[in-house]
LOZASE-664269 format. One record per residue: residue in one letter; x, y, z of N, C-alpha, C in turn. Coordinates in steps of 0.1 Angstrom, whole numbers, padded with zeros to 4 digits, always signed. Layout:
% LOZASE-664269
AXYZXYZXYZ...
% end
This chain:
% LOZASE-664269
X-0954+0532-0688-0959+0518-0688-0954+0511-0676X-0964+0503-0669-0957+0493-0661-0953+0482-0664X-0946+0481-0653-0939+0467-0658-0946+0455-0653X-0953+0454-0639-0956+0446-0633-0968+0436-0638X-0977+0438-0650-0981+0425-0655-0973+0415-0662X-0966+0421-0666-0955+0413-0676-0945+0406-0668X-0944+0415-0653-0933+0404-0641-0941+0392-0640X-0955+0398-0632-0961+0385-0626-0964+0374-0637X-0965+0379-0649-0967+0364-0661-0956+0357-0659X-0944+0366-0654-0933+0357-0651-0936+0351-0641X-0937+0352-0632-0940+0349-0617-0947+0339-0623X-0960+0336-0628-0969+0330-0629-0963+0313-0640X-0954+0318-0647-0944+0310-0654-0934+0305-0647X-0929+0311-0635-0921+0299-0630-0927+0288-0622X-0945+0294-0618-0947+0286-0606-0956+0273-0615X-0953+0275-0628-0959+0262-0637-0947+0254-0639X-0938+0260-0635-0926+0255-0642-0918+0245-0628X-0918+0252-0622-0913+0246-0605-0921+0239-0600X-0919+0231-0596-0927+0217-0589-0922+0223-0573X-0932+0226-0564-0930+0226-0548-0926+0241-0547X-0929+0246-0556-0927+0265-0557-0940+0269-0548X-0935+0275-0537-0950+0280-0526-0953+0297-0529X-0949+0305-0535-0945+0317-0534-0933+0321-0544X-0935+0334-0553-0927+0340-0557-0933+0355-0559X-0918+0367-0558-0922+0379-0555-0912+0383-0565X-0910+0398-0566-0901+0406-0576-0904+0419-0565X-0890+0423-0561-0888+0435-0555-0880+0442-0559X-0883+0455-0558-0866+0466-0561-0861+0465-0551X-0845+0468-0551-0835+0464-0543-0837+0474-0531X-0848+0480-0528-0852+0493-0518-0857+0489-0507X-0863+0476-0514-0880+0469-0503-0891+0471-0513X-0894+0478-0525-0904+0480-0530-0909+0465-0537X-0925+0463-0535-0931+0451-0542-0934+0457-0553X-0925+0447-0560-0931+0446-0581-0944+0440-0581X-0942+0428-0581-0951+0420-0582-0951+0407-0572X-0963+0402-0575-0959+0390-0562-0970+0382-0562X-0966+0368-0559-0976+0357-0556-0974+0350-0544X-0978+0356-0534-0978+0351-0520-0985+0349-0515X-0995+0344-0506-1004+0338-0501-0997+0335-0485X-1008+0341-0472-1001+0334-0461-0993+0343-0458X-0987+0356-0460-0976+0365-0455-0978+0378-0459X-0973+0388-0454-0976+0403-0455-0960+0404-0469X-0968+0404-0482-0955+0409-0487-0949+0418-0487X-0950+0429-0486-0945+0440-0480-0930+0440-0470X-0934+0429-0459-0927+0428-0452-0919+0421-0458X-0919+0410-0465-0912+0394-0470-0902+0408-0482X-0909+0416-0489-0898+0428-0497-0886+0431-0490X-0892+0435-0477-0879+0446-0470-0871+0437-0461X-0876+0420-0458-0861+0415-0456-0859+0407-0464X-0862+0409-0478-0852+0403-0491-0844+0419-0491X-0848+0427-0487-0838+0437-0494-0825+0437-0483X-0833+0434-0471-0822+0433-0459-0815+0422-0463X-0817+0416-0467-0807+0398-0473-0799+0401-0483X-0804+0412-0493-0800+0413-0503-0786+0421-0497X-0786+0430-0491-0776+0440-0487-0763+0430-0479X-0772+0422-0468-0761+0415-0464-0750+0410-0473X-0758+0402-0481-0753+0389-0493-0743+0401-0503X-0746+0410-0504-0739+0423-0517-0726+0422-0506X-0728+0425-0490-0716+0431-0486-0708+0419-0483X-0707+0407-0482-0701+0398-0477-0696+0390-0493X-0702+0390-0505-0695+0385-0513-0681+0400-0522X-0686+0412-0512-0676+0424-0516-0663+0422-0508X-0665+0414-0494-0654+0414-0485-0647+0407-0490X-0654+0397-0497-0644+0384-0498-0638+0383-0513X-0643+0392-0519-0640+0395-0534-0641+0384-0543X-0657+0381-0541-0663+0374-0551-0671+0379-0558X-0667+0394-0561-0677+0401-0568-0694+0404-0564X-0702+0407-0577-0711+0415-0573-0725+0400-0570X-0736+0408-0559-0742+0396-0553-0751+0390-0565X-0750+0377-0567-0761+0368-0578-0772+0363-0569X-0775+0355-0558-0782+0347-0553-0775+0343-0537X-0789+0344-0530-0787+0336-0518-0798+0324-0516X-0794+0315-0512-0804+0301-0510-0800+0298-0491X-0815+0304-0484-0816+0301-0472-0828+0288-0471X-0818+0274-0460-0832+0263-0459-0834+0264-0445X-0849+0263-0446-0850+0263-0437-0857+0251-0432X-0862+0245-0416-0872+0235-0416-0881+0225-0424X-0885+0241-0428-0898+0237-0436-0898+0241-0452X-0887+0246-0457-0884+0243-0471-0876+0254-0474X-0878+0262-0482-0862+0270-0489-0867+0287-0491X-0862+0291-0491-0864+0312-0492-0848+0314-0507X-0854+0314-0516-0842+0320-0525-0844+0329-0533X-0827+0339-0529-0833+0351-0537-0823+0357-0548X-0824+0361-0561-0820+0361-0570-0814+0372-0580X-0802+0378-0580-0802+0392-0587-0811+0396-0603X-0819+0405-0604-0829+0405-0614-0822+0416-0619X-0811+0422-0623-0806+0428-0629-0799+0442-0616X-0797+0453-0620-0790+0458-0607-0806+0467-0600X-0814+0465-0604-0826+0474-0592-0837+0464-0591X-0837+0453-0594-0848+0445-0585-0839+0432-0582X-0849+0424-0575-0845+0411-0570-0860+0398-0573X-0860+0388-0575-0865+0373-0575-0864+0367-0566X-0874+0370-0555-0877+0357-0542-0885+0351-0547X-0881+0334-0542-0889+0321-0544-0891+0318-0529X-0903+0309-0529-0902+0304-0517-0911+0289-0522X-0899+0281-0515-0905+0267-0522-0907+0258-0508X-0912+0245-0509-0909+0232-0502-0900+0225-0497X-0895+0220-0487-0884+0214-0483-0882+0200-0501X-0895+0197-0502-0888+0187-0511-0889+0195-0528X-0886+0203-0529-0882+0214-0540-0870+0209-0541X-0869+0204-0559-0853+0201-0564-0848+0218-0568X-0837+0216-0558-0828+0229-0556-0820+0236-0568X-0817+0225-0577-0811+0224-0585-0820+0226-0598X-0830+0224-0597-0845+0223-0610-0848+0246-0606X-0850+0244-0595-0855+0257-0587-0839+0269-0591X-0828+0270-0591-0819+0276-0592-0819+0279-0605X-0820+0271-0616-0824+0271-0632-0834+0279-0638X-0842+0274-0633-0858+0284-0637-0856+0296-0629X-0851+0301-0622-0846+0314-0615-0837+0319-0619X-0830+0315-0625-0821+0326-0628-0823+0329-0643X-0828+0323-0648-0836+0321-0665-0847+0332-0659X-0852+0334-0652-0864+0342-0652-0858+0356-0648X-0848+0354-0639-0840+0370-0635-0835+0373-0646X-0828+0368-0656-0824+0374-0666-0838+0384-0677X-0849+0378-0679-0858+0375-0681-0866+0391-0675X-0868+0389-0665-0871+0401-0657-0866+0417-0654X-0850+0412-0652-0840+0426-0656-0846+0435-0664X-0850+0432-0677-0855+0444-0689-0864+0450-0686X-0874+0440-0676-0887+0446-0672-0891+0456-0665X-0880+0456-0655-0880+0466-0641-0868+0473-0645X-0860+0476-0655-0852+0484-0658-0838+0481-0658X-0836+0474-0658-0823+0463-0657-0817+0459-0670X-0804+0456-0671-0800+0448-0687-0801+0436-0682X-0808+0434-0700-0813+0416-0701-0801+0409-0697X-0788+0407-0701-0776+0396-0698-0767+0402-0690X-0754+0391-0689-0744+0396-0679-0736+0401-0690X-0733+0402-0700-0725+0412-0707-0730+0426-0706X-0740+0430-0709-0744+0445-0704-0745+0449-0688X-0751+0433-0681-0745+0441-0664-0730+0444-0665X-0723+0437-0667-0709+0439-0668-0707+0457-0667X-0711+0462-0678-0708+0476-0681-0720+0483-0673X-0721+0481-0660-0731+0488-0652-0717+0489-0640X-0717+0502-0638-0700+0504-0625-0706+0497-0613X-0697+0490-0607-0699+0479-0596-0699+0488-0585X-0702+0490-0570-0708+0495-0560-0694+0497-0553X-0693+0509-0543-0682+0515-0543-0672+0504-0533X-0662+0501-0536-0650+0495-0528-0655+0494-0512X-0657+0484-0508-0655+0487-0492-0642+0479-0488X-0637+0485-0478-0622+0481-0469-0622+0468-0467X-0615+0462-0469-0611+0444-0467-0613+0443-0448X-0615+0430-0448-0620+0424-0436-0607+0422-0432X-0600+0433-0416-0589+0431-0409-0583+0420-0407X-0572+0417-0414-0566+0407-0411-0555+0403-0396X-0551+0393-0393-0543+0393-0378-0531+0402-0378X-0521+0401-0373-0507+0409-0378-0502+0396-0377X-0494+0394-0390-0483+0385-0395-0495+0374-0405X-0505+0378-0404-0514+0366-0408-0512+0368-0426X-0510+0356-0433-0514+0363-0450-0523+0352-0456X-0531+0358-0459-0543+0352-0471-0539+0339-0476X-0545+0328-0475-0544+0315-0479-0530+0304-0476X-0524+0315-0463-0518+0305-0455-0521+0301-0441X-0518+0290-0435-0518+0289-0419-0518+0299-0409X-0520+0299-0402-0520+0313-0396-0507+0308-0388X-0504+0320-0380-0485+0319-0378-0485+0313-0363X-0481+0305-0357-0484+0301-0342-0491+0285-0343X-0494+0286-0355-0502+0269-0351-0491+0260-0358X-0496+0248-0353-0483+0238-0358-0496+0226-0358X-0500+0223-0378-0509+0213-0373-0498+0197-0376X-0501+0193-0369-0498+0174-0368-0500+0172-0382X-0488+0164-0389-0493+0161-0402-0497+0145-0403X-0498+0141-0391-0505+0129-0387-0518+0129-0385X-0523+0141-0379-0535+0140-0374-0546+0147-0385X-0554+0138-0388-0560+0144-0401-0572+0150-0392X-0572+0158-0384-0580+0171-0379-0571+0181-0375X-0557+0181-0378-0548+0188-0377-0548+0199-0364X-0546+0189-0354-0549+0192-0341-0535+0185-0336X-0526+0194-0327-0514+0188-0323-0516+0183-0309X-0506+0171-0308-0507+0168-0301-0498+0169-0286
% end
């Protein structure tokens, strides 16, 4: 059975639900299009750099050890590109209007990723992602020598006068 009528009803349900929603897609984490309501763009392409965004966003919240990636929200000019973990093998791009409430749009997104996960093969909540093994360890981002994590770095002397802590 496929899953992709049952994505896009989703699809089709957030964009009743979002006010200033231009576009919404469901991709596996590969580049592959689930489903999609795009107009105006080759989805295809709009898949494989959500998957390229998606890999970024995975490796940069691994360095910093914020754990596994949930969502990135890029604005741009002309309104917003956000993209949403849909359980561990697909993802939820929106693409809304500059005057899109961010905060209305982040809700209905992540309700719908959870929502979607089961669809494309994914567990419905974060207690069963939980028990899905996290992506393998990558090496911590080189630190200075002498430098330690959530101190000053060794050599600076800021002014505790100067509230841009810039000596003088």
């Amino acid at each position: 059975m496929t899953a992709a009528p049952e994505v896009l009803a989703e699809l089709e349900g957030l964009r009743a639900r979002v006010p200033h929603l231009t576009g919404a897609m469901v991709a596996s984490t590969d580049g592959l299009v689930i489903a999609h309501l795009v107009t105006g763009m080759e989805p295809d392409g709009v898949a494989a750099l959500t998957a390229a965004a998606l890999g970024v966003g995975a490796r940069l919240t691994d360095a910093v050890g914020l754990g596994g990636f949930r969502e990135l929200l890029v604005r741009g000019e002309h309104g917003y590109v956000a993209t949403y973990a849909a359980g561990p093998s697909s993802v939820l791009t929106l693409l809304a209007t500059a005057d899109a409430n961010v905060g209305r749009l982040n809700l209905e997104a992540r309700r719908a990723g959870a929502r979607i996960a089961p669809l494309t093969g994914g567990p419905a909540d974060r207690r069963e992602r939980a028990a899905v093994p996290p992506p393998p360890s990558r090496s911590p981002l080189p630190s200075r020598p002498g430098h330690r994590p959530g101190t000053a770095d060794p050599g600076t002397h800021a002014n505790p006068g100067n509230e841009n802590g810039v000596s003088s």
